[in-house]
Biopython code that builds the backbone (N, CA, C, O; Angstrom):
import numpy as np
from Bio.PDB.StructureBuilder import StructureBuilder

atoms = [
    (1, "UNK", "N", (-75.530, -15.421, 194.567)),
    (1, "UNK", "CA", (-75.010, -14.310, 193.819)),
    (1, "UNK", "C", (-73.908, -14.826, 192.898)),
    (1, "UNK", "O", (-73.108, -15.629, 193.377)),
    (2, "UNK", "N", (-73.775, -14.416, 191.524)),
    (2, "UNK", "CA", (-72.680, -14.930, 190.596)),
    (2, "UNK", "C", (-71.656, -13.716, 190.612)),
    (2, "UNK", "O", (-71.741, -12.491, 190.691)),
    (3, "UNK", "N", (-70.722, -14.590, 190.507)),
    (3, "UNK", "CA", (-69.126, -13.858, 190.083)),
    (3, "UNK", "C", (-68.680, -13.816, 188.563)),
    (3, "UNK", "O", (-68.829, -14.607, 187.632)),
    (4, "UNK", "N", (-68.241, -12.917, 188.652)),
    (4, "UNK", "CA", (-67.762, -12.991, 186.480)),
    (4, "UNK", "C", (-66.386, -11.953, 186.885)),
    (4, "UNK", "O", (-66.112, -11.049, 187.675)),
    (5, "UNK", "N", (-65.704, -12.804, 185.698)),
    (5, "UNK", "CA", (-64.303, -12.089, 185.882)),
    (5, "UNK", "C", (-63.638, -12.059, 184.559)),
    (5, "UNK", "O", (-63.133, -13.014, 183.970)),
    (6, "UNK", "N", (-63.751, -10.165, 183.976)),
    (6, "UNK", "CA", (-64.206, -10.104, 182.493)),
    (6, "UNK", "C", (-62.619, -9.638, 182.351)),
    (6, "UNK", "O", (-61.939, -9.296, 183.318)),
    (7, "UNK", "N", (-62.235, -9.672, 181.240)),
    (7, "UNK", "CA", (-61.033, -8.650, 180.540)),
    (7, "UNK", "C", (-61.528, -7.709, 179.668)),
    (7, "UNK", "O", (-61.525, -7.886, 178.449)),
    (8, "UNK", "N", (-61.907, -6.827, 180.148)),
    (8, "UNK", "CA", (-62.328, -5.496, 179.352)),
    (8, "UNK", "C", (-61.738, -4.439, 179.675)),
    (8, "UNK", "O", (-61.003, -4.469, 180.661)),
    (9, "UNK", "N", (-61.882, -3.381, 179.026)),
    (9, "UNK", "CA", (-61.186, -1.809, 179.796)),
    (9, "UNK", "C", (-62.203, -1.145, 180.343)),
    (9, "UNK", "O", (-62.053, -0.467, 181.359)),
    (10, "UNK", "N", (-63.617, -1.308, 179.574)),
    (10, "UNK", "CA", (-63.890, -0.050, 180.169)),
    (10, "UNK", "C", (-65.946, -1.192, 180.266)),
    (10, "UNK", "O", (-66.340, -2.161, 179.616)),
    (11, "UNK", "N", (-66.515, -0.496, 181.195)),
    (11, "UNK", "CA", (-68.218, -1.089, 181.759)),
    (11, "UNK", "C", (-68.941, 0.145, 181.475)),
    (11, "UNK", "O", (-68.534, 1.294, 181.643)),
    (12, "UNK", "N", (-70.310, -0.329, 180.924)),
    (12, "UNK", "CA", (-71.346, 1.063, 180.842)),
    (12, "UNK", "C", (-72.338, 0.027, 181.018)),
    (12, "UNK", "O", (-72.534, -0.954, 180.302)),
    (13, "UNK", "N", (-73.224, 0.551, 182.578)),
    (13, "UNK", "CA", (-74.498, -0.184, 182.775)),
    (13, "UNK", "C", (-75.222, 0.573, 182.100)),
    (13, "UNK", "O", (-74.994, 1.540, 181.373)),
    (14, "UNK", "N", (-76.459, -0.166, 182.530)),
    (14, "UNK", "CA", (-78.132, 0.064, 181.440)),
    (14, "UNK", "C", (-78.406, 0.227, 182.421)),
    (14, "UNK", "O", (-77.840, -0.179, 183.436)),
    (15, "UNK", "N", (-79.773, 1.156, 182.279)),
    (15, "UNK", "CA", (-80.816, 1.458, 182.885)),
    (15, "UNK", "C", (-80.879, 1.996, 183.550)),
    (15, "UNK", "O", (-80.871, 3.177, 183.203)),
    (16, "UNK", "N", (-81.003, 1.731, 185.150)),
    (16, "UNK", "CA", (-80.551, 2.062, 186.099)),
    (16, "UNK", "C", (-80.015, 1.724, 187.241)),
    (16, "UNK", "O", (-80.219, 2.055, 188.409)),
    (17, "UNK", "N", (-78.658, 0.377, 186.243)),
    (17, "UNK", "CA", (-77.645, -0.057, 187.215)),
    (17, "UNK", "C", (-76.325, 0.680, 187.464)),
    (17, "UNK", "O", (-75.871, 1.523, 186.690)),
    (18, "UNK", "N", (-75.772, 0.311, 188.559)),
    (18, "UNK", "CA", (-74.681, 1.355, 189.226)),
    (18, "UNK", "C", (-73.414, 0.087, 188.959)),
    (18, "UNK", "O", (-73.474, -1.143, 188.955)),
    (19, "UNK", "N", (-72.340, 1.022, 188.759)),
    (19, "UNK", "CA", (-71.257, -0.257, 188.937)),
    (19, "UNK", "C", (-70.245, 0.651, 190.043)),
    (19, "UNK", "O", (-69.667, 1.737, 189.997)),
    (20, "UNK", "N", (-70.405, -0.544, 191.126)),
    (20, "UNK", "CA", (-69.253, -0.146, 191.960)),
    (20, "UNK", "C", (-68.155, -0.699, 192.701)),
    (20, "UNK", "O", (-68.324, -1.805, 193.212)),
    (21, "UNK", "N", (-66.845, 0.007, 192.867)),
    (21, "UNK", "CA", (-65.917, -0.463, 193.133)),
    (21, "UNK", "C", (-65.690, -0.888, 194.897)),
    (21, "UNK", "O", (-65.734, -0.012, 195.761)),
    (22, "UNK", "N", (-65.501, -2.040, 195.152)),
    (22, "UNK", "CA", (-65.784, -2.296, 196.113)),
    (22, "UNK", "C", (-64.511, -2.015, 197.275)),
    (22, "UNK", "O", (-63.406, -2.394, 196.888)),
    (23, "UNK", "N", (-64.550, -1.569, 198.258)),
    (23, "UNK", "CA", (-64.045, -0.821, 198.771)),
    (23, "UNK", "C", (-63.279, -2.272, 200.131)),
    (23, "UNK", "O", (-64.032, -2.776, 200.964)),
    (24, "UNK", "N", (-61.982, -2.609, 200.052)),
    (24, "UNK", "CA", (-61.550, -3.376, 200.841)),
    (24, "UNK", "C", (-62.215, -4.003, 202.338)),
    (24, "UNK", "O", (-63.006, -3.229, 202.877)),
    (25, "UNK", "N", (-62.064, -4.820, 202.781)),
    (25, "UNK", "CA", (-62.752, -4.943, 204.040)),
    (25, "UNK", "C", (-61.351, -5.172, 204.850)),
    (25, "UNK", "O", (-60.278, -5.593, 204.417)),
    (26, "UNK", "N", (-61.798, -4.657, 206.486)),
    (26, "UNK", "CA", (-60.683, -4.887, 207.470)),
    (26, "UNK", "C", (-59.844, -6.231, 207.828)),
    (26, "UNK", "O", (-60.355, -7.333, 208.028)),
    (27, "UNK", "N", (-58.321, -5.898, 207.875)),
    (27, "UNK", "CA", (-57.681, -7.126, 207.518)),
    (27, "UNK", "C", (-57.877, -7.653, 209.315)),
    (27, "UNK", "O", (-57.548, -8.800, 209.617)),
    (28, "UNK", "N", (-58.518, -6.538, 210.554)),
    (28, "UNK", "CA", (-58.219, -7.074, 211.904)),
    (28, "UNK", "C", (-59.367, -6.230, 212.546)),
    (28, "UNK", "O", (-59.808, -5.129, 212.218)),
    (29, "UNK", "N", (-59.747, -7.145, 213.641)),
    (29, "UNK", "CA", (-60.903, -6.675, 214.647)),
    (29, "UNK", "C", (-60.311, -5.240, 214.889)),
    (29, "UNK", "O", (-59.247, -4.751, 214.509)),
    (30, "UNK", "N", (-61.506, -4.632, 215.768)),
    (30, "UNK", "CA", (-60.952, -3.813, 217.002)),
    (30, "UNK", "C", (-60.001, -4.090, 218.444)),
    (30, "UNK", "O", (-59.673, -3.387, 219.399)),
    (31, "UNK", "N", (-59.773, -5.441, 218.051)),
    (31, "UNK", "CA", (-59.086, -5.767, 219.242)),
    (31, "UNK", "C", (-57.291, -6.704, 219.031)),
    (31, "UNK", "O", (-56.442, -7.313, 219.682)),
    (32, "UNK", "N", (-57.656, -6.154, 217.445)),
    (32, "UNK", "CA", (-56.349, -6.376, 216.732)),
    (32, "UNK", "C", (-55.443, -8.049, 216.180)),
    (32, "UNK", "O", (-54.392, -8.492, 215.716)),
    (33, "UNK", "N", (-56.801, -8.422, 216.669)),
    (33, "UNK", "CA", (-56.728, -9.760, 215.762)),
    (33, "UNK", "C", (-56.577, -10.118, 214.239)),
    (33, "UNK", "O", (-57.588, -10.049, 213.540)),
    (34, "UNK", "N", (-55.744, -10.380, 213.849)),
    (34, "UNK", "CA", (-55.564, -10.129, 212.576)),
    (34, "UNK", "C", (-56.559, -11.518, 212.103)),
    (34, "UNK", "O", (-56.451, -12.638, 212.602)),
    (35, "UNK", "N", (-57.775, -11.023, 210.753)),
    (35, "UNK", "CA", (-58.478, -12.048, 210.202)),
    (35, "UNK", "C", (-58.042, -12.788, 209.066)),
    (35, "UNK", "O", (-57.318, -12.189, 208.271)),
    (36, "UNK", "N", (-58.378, -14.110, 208.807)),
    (36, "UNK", "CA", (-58.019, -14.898, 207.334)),
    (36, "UNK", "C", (-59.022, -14.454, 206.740)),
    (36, "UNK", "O", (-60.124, -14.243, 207.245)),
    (37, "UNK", "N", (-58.632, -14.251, 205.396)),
    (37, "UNK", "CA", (-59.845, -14.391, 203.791)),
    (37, "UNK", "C", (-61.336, -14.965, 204.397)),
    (37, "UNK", "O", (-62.387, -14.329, 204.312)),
    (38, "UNK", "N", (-61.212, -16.118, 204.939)),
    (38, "UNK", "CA", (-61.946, -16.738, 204.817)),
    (38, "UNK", "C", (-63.068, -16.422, 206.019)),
    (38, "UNK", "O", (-64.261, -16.450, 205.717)),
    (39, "UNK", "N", (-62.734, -16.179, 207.124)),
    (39, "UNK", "CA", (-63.380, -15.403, 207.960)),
    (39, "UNK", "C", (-64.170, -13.892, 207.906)),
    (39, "UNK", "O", (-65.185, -13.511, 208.489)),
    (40, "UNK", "N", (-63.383, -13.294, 207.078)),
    (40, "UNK", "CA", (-63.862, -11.632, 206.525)),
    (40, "UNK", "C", (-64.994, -11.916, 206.179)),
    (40, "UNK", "O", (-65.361, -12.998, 205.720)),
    (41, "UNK", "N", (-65.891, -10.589, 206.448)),
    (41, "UNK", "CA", (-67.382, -10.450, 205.680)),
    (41, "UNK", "C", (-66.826, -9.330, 204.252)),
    (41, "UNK", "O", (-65.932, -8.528, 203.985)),
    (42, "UNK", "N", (-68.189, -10.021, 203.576)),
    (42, "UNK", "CA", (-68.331, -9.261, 202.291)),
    (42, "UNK", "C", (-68.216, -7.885, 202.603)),
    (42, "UNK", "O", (-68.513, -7.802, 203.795)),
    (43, "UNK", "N", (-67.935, -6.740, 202.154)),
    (43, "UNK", "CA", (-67.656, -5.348, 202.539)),
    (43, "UNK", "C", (-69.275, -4.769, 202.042)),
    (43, "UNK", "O", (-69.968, -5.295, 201.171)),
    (44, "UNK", "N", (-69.500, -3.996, 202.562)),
    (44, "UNK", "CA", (-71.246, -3.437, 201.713)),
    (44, "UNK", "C", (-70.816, -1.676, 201.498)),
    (44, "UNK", "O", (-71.628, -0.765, 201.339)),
    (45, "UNK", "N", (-69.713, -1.587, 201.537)),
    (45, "UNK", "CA", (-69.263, 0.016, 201.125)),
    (45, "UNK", "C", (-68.303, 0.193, 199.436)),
    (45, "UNK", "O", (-67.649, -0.827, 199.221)),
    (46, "UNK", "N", (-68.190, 1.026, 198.570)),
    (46, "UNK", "CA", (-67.977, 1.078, 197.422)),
    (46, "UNK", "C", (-67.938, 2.335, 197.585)),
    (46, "UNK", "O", (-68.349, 3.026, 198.517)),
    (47, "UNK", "N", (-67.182, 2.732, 196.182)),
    (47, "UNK", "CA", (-67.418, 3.912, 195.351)),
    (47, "UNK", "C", (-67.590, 4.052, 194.222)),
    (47, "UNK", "O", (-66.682, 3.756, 193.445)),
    (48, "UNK", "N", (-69.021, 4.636, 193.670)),
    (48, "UNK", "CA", (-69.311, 4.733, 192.443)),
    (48, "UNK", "C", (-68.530, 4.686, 190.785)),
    (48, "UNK", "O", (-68.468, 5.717, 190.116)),
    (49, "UNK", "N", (-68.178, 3.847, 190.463)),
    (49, "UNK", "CA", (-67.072, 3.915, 189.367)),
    (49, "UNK", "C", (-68.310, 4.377, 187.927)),
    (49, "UNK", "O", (-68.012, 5.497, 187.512)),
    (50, "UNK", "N", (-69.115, 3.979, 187.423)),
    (50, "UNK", "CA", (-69.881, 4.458, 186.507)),
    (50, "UNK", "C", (-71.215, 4.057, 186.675)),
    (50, "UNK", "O", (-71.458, 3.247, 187.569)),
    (51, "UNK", "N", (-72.515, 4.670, 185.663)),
    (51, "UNK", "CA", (-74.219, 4.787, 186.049)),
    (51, "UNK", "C", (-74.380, 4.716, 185.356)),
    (51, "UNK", "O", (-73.575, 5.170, 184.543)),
    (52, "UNK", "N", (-75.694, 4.014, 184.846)),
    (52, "UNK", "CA", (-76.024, 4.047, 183.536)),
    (52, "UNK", "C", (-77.238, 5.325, 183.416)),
    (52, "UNK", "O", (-77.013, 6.330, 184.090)),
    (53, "UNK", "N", (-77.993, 5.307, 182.915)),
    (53, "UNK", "CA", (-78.665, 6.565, 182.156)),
    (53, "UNK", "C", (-79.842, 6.472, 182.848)),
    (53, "UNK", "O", (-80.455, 7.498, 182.552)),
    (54, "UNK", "N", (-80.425, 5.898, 183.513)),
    (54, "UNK", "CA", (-81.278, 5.839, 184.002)),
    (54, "UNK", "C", (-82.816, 5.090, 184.074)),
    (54, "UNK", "O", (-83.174, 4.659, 182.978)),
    (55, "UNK", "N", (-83.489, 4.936, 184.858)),
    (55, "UNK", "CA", (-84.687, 4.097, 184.248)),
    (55, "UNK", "C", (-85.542, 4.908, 183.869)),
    (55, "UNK", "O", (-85.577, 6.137, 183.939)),
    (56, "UNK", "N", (-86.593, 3.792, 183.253)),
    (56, "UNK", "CA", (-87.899, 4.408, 181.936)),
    (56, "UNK", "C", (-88.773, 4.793, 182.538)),
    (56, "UNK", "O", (-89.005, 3.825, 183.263)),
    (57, "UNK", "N", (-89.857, 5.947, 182.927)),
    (57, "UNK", "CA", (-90.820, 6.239, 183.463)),
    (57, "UNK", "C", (-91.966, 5.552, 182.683)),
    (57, "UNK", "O", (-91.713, 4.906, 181.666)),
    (58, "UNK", "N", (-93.687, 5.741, 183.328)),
    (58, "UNK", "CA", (-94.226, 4.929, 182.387)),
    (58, "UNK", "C", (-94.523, 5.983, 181.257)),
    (58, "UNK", "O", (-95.003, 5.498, 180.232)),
    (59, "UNK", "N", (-94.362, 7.056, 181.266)),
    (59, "UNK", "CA", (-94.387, 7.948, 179.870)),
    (59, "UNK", "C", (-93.015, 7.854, 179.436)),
    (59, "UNK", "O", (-92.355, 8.883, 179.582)),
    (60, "UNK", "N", (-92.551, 7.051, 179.034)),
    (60, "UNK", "CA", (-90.986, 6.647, 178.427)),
    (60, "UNK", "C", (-89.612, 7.513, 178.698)),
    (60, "UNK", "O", (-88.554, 7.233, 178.135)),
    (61, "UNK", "N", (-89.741, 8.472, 179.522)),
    (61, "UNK", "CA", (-88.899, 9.529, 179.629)),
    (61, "UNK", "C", (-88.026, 8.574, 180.763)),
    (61, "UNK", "O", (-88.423, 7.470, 181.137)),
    (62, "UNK", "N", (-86.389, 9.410, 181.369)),
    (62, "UNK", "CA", (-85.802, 8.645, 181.746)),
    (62, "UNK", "C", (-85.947, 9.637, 183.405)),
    (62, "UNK", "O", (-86.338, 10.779, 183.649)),
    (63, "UNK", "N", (-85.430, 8.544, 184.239)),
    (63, "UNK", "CA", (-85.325, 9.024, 185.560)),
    (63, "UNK", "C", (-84.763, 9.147, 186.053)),
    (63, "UNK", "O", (-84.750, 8.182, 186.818)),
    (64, "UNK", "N", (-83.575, 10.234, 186.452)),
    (64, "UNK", "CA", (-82.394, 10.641, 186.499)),
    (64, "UNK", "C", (-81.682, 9.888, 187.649)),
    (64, "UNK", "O", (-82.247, 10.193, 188.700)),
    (65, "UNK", "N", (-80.743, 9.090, 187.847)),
    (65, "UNK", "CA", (-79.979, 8.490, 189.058)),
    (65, "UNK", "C", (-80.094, 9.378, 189.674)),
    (65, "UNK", "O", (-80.300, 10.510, 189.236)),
    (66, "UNK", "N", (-79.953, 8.964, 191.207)),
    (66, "UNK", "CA", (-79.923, 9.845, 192.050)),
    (66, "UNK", "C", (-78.520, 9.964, 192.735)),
    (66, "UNK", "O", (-78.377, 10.938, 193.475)),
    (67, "UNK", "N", (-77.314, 8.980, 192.566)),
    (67, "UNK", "CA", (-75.910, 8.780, 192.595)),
    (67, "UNK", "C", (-75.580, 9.018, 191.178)),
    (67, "UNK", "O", (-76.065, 8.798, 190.068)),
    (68, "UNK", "N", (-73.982, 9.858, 191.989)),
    (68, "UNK", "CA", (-73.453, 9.906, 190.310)),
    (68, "UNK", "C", (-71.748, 9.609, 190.753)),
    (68, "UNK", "O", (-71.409, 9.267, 191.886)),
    (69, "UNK", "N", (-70.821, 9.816, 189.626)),
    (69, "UNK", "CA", (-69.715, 8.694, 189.956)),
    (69, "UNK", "C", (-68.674, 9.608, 190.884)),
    (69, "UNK", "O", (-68.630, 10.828, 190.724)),
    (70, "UNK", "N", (-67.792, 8.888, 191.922)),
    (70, "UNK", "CA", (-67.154, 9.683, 192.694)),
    (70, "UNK", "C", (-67.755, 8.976, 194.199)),
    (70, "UNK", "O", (-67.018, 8.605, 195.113)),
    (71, "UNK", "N", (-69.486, 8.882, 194.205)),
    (71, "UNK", "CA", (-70.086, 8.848, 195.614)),
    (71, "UNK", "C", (-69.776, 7.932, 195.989)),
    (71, "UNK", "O", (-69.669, 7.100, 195.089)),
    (72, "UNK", "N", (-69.451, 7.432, 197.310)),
    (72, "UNK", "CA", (-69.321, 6.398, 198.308)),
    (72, "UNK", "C", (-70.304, 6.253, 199.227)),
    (72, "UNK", "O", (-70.573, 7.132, 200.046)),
    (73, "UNK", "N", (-71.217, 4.549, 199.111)),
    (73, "UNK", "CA", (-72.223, 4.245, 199.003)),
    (73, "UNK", "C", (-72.244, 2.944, 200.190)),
    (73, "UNK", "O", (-71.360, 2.100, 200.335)),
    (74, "UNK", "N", (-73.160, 3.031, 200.750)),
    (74, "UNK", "CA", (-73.733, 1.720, 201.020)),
    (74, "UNK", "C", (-75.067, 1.117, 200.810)),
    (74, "UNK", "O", (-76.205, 1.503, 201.075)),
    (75, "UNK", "N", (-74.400, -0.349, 200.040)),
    (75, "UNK", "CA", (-75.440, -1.043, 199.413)),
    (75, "UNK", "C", (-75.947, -2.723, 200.147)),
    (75, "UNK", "O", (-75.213, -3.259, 200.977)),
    (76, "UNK", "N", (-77.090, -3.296, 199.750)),
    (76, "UNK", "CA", (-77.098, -4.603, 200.394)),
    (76, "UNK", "C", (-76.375, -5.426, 200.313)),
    (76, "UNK", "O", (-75.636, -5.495, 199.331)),
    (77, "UNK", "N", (-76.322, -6.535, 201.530)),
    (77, "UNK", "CA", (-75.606, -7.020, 201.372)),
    (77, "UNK", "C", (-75.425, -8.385, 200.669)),
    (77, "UNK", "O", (-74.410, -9.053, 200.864)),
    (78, "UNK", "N", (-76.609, -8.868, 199.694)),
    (78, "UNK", "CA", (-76.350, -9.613, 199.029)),
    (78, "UNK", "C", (-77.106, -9.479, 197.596)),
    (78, "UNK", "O", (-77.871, -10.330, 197.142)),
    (79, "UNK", "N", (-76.730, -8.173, 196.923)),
    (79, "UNK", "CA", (-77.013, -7.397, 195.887)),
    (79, "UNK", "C", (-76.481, -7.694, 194.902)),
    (79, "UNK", "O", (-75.710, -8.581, 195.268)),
    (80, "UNK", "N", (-76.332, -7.538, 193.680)),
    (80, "UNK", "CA", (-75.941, -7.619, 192.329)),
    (80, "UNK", "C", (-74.695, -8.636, 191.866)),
    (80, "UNK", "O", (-73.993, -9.325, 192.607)),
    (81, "UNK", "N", (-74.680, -8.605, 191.481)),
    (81, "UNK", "CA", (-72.992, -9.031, 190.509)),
    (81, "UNK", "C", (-71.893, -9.280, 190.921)),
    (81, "UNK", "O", (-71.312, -8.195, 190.906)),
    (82, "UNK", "N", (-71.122, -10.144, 191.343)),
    (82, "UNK", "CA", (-69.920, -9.397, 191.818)),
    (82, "UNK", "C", (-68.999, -9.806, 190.434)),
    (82, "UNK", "O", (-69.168, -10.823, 189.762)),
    (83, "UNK", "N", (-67.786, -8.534, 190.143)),
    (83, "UNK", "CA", (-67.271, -8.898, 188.857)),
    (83, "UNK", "C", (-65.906, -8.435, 189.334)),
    (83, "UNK", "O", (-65.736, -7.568, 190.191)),
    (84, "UNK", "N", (-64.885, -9.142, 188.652)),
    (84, "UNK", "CA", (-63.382, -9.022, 188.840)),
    (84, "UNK", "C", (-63.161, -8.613, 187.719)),
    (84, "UNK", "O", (-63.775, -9.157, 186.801)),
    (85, "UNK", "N", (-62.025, -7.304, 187.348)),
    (85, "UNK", "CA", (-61.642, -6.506, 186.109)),
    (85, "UNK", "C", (-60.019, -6.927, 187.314)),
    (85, "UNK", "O", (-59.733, -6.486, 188.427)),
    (86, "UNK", "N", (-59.528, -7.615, 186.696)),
    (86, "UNK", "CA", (-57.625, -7.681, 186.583)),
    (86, "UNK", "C", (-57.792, -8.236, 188.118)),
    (86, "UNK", "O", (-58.229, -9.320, 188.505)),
    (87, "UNK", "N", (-57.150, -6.803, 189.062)),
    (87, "UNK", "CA", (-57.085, -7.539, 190.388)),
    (87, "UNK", "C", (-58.322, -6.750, 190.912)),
    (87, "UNK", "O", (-58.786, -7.006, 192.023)),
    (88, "UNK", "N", (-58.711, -6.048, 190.321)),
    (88, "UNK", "CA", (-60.086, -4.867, 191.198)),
    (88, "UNK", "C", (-61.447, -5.652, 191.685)),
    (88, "UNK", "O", (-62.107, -5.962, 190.693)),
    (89, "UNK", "N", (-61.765, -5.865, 192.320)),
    (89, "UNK", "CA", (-63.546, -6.223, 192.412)),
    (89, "UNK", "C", (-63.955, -5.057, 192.782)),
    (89, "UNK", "O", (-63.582, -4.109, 193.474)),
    (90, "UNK", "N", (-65.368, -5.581, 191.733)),
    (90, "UNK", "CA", (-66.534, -4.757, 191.379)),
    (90, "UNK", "C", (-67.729, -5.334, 192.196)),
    (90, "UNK", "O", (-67.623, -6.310, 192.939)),
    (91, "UNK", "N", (-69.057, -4.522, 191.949)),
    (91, "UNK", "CA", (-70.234, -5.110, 191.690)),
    (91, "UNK", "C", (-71.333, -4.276, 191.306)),
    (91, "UNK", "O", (-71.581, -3.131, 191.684)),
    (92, "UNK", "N", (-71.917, -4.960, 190.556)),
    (92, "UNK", "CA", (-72.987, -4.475, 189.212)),
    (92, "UNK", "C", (-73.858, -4.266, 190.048)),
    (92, "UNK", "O", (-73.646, -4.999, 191.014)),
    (93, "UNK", "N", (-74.732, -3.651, 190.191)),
    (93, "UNK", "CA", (-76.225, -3.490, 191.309)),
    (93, "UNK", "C", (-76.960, -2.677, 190.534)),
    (93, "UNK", "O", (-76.455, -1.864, 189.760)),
    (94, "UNK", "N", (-78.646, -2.903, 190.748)),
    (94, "UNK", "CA", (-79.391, -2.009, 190.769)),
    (94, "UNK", "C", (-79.739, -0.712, 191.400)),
    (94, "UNK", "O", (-80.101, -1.082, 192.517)),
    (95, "UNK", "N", (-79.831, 0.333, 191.379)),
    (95, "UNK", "CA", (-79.711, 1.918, 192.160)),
    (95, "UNK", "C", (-81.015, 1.325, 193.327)),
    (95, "UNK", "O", (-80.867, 1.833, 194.439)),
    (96, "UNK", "N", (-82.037, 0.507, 193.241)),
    (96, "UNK", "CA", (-82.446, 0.476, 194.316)),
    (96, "UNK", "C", (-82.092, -0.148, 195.512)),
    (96, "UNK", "O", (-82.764, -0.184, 196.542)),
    (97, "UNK", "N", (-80.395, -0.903, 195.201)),
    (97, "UNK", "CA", (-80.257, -2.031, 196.334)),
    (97, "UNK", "C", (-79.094, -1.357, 196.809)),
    (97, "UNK", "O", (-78.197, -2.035, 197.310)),
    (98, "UNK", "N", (-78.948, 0.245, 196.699)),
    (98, "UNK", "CA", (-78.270, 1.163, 196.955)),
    (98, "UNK", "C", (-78.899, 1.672, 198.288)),
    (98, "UNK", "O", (-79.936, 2.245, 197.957)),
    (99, "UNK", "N", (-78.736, 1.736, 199.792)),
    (99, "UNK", "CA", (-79.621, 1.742, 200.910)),
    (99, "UNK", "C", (-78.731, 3.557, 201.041)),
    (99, "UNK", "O", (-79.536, 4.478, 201.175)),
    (100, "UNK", "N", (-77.537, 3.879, 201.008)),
    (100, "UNK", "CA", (-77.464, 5.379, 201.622)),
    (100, "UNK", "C", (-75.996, 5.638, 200.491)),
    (100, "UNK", "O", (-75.346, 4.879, 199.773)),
    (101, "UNK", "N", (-75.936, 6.996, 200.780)),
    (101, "UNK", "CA", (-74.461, 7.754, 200.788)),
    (101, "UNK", "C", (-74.032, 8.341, 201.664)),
    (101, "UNK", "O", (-74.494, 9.245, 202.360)),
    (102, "UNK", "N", (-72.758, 7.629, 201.645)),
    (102, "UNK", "CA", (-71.719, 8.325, 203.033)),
    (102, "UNK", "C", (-70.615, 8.679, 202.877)),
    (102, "UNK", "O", (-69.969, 8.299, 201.901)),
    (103, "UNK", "N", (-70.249, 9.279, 203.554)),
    (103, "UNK", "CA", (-68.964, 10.547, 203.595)),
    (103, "UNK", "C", (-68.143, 9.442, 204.386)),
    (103, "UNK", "O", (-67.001, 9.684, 204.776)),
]
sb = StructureBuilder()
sb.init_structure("model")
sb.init_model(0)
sb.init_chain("A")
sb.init_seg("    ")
for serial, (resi, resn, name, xyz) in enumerate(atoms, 1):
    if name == "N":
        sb.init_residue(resn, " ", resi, " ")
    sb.init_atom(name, np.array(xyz, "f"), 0.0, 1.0, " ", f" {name:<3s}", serial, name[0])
structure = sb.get_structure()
């Protein structure tokens, strides 16, 4: 998976990729072990920061996302993009490597 780490203000995916903000992972077990960087797993939870428009049916019409921005998501875990905007990580994904939405 590639990393990119852009200076821009603002992202608008195509098609029907999702860009999402990736949502911290736990700094300590359940048993209160505090973890290093380097030990942590990748986080697979986010919240929708922007969508693009959707994909092409084969009669050219578009196919409406089925996430829209706000939702908090879980996606695979070795899916799309990962992209750094300042100190934030992101990641670019396709809406199908989007597995649920959760509350």
């Amino acid at each position: 998976m590639a990393s990119v780490s852009l200076s821009v203000s603002t992202v608008k995916p195509l098609s029907d990729r999702v860009f999402v903000k990736v949502s911290p992972s736990e700094e300590k077990t359940a048993g209160g072990i505090l973890l290093p960087d380097t030990a942590k797993e990748k986080p697979q939870v986010g919240e929708i920061a922007a969508v693009g428009p959707g994909k092409r049916s084969e009669d050219g019409s578009r196919q409406e996302p089925e996430v829209k921005i706000g939702d908090k998501v879980l996606y695979s875990k070795y899916a799309g993009t990962d992209i750094k905007l300042g100190t934030e990580e992101y990641v670019l994904l396709s809406e199908k490597d989007i597995l649920a939405i959760v509350d």
